[in-house]
N, C-alpha and C positions, 0 to 999 in steps of 0.2 A: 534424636537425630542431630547432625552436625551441622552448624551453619558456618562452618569455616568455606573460603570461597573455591569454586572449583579450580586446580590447574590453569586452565582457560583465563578463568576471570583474572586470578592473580598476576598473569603477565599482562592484562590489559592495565590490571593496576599502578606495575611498574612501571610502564608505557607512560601513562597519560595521567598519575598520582591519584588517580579514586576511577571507580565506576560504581554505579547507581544502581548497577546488575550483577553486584558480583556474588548474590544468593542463587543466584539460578546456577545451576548441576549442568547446563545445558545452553549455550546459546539462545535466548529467545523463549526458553521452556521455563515455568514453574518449579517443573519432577523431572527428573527422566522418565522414557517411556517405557511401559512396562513390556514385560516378556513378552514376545514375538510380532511386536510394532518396530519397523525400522524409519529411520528418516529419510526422506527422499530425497528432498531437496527445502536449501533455503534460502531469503534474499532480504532485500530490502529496500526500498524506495531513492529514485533519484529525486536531490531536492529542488531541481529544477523543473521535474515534473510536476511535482507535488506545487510548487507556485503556481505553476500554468492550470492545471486543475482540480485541484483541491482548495486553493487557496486566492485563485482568480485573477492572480497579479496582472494580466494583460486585459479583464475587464477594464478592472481598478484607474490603469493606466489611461484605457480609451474616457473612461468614464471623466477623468481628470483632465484633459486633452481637452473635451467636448466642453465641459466647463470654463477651459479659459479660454476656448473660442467664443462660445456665448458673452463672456467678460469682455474682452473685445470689441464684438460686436456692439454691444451696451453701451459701450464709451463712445464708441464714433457717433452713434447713433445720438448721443447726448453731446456732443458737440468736442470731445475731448480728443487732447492732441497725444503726440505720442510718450510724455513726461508722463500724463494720466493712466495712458493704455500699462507702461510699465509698473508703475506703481499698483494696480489694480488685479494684473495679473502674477507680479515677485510675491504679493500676499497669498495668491496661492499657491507656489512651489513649496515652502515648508510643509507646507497639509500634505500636497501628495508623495513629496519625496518620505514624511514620517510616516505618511500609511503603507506604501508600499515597499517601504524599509522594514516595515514592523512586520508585514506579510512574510517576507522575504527571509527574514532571522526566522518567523512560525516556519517555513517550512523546511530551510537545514535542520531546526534544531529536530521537528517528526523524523524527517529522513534520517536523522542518527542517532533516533533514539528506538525507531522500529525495526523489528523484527516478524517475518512473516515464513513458517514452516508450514510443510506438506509432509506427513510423514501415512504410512500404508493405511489410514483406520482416519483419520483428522486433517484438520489447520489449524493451523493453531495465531493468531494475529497479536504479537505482542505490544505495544504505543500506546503514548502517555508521555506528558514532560512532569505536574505537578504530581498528579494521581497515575503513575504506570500500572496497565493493564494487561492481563493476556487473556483474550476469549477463545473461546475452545471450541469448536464447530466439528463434532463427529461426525463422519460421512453418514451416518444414519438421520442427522440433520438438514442435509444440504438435500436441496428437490432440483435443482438445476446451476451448471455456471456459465460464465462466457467469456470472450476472451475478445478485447477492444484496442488497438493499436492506434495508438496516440501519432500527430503529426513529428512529433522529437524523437520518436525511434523507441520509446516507453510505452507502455500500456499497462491496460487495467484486464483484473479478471473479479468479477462481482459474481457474488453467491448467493441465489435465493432461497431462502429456506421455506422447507415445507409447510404446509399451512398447520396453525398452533403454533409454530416457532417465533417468537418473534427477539429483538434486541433493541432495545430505543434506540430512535436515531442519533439523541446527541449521548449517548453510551456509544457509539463507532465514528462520530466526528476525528476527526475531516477522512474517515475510511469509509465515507459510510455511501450506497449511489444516489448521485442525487434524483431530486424532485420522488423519489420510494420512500413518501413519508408514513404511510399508513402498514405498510410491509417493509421494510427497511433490510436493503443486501449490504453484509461486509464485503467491501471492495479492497482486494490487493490494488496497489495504486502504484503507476509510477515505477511498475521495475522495469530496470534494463534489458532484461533477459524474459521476456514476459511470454515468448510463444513457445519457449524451452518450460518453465514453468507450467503453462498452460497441457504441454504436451504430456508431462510428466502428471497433474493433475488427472487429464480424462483416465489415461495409464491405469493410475492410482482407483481412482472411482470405476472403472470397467471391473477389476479383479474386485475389489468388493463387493461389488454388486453379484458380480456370478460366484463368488463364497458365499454370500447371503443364501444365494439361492439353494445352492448346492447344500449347506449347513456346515463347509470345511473353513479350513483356514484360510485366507489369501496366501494365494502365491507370491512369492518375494519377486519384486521387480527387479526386472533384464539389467546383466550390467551399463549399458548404455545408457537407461534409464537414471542411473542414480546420478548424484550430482555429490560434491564437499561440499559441505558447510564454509560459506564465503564468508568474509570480513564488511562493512558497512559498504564498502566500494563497488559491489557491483557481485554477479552470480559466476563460478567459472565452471567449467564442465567440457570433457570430450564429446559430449555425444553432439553429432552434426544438427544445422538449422532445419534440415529435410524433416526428420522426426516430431517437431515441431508445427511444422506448416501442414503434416498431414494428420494430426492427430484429431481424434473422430468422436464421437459421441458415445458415450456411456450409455450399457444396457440399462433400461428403466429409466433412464434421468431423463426429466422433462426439458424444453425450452433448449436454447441456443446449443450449438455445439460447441467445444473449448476449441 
């Protein structure tokens, strides 16, 4: 088999002088997908989301805030003037400007290095910065999904899988939902286009389900339905937001609707 790099990757190459992906056949894939699996749709994480929730940066923040109020406090209360209050609280700003700096780089660097596909049969979740990963979730995995819109205009869509299934949680860090430490859902996180996904998801998971049933193929999804393969920037697609916001819940799939 050849590992020379796809088309694709080679102009990312030229672009930006290396990529870290440039074995993948496929955007975001390992293989290509095999005979009569098409891709749906793909995207990838804004990295301002991915701070606010995945990575906590406006805890972080409060948390640091609250601390040098307590510092403050402390000094008055101990007789000290305001030469003391600064010196006591300037020793804290390196602490939080370097953790919340360090937060801040963790989550551009996820956001551009994941990739997150839907295609008729799977998802497939690609991220990783030292160790790059892609996990592979066949819709005969997935027992239910949801679909969670963030106050930035981002959202999350988290996948439970059936019972037996499981993925360590720090194996899908920082993708993974939180406080689901015992059962752990891979969460898409932080896309832009999250209710378009989402809609294109149930979409996806309805027609398997009733080929399952039936014992046929799935049916190829509506042109509407389909989306291009986007660049790190964000999802683009004709099909309108309406699609989206009415998309309904999967035959047989448990729990939330997407």
């Amino acid at each position: 088999m050849s590992t020379a790099p796809s088309s694709e990757a080679a102009a990312r190459i030229r672009e930006h002088g290396h990529d870290d992906f440039a074995f993948e056949p496929i955007r975001g894939l390992p293989e290509k997908p095999p005979e009569g699996e098409e891709i749906l749709w793909q995207g990838a994480p804004r990295w301002k989301g991915l701070a606010l929730r995945a990575f906590h940066v406006r805890k972080v923040a409060i948390y640091f805030g609250l601390l040098a109020a307590w510092t403050v406090a402390e000094t008055l209360h101990g007789g000290g003037g305001a030469m003391e209050i600064a010196f006591a609280v300037g020793g804290l700003l390196p602490l939080a400007a370097g953790a919340i700096g360090l937060l801040l780089l963790f989550a551009y660097l996820y956001a551009r290095t994941s990739v997150f596909t839907i295609t008729s049969r799977r998802v497939v979740m690609r991220f990783g910065l030292a160790l790059p990963m892609a996990i592979n979730l066949p819709f005969t995995r997935i027992e239910a999904a949801a679909h969670r819109l963030g106050r930035d205009g981002t959202g999350d869509i988290p996948l439970a899988l059936k019972r037996g299934e499981r993925i360590a949680w720090l194996h899908l860090w920082p993708f993974a939902r939180p406080w689901h430490l015992r059962q752990p859902e891979p969460t898409m996180k932080a896309l832009p286009d999250s209710q378009k996904a989402a809609a294109i998801l149930a979409d996806a998971l309805t027609r398997f389900v009733e080929a399952e049933a039936t014992g046929e193929t799935p049916a190829p999804a509506s042109k509407s339905a389909r989306l291009a393969r986007p660049g790190m920037t964000g999802i683009r697609s004709t099909a309108g937001a309406g699609g989206a916001q009415t998309a309904g819940r999967a035959p047989a799939v448990a729990g939330p609707s997407l």
